[in-house]
N, C-alpha and C positions, 0 to 999 in steps of 0.2 A: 495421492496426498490431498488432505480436505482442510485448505485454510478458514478455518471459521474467527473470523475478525467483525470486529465492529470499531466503527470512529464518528468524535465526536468532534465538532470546532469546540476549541478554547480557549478564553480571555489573556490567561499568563500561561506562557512554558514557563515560569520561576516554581510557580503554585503547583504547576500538573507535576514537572520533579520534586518539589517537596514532598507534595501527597504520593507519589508513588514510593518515593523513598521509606515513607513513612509506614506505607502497608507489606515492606517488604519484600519492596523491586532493589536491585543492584542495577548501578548505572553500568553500563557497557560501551561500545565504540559511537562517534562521533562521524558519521557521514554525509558525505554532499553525493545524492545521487540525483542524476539527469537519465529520465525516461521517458522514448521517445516509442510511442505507439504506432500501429500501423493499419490500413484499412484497404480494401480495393472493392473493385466495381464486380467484382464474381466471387466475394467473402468480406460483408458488410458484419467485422466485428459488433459495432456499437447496435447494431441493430438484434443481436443475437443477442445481447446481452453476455459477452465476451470480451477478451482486451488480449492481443499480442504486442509484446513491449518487446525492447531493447533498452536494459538498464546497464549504465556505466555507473561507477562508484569508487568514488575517492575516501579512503578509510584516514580521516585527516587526525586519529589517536595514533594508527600504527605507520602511516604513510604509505600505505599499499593502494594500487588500482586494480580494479576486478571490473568484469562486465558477464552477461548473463542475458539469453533468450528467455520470456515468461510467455504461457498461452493462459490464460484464466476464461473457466468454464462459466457459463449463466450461475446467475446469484442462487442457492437453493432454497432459500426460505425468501420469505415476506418484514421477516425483521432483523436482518442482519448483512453483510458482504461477504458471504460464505461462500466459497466455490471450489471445484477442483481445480488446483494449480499445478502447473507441468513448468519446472524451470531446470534450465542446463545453461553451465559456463560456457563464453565464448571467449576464443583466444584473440579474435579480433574485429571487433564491431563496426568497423567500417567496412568493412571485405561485407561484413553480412549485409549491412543496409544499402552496400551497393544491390549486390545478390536479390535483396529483397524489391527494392525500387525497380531491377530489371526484369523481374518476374510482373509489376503493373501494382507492388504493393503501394501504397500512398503515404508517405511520411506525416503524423496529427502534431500539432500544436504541443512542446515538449513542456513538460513537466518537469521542474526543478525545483528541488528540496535541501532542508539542512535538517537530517536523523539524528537524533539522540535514541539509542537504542537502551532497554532494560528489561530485565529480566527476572522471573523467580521463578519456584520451584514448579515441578506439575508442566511445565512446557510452556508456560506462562510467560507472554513479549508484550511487550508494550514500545510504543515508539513518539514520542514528540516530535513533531514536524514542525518545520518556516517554510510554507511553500511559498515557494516565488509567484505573486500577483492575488493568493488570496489568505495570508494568515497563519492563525498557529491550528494545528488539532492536535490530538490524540487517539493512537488506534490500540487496540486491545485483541492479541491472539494467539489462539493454542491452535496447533496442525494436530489432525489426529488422522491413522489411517482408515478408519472404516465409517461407512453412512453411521450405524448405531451407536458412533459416541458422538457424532455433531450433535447433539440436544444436551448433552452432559455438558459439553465443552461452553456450550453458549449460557447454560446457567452459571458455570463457572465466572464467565467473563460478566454477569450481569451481577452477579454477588461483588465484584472488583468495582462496578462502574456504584452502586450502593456508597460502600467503602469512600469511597471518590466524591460522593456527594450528586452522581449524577442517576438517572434513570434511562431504558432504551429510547423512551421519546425524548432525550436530547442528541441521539445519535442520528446520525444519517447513512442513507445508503447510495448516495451518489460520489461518484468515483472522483479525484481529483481533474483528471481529462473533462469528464464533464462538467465539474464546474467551472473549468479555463472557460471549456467550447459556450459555454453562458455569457461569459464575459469577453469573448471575441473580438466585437466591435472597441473595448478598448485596451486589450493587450495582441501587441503583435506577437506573433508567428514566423 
């Protein structure tokens, strides 16, 4: 599977759920996920351009918890956070993070959010984020299976970001992990 996403910071979540409402997103589930990434000294994720998580998730519309193993492959373009993602449910995230810490994996600086998930047609997500320590954004994405529709799917989501009022140079490509690990010195770990 080929998540091709793109995200952008921005000023109001009130505004980003109007305007998406507006173009024809349906709002969907309300979650608080904490994702805690991983790295070690003989498989230097951040360096590959890669990210192994451990995401837990509290579905706080329907009151359900889930959790989930993510490997994310290098970015494949130059203007977007497109990659292959490989994710499977776990039944219990601490057995794994033990498992993984005693293999010599290195627990990064976690990442904790409040989702507002949305949706329309064509496979089309959209997600407004609170991350804890840096803000609101907005990410935009369709999963497709094969290399030859990642160019379609990324017009798509550029046609969205238009609509939206924005353009791809208001997007970024740095990962929320990275922008904590920027600000290090003053948020603890």
């Amino acid at each position: 599977m080929i998540e091709v996403e793109i995200k952008l910071p921005i000023h109001s979540r009130r505004t980003a759920e109007k305007d998406l409402i507006s173009i024809g997103f349906t709002p969907g589930d309300l979650i608080r996920e904490s994702d805690t990434y991983y790295t070690s000294s003989f498989h230097d994720f951040m360096a590959r351009d890669e990210a192994l998580r451990i995401r837990s998730s509290e579905n706080m519309t329907k009151r359900t918890w889930s959790a989930s193993l993510t490997f994310k492959g290098p970015k494949l373009d130059s203007v977007s956070m497109t990659r292959k993602e490989l994710e499977t449910g776990i039944e219990d995230p601490a057995a794994l993070r033990e498992i993984l810490l005693s293999l010599d994996y290195k627990a990064l600086c976690p990442v904790n959010k409040l989702r507002q998930y949305y949706t329309r047609e064509e496979g089309l997500h959209a997600c407004v984020d609170q991350v804890e320590g840096l803000g609101s954004f907005l990410e935009l994405e369709v999963l497709v299976d094969k290399e030859e529709d990642r160019e379609k799917a990324l017009q798509t989501l550029d046609r969205i970001l238009e609509a939206l009022g924005y353009t791809m140079k208001d997007t970024t490509r740095r990962s929320y992990l990275s922008m904590l690990q920027a600000l290090k010195s003053r948020i603890p770990c």
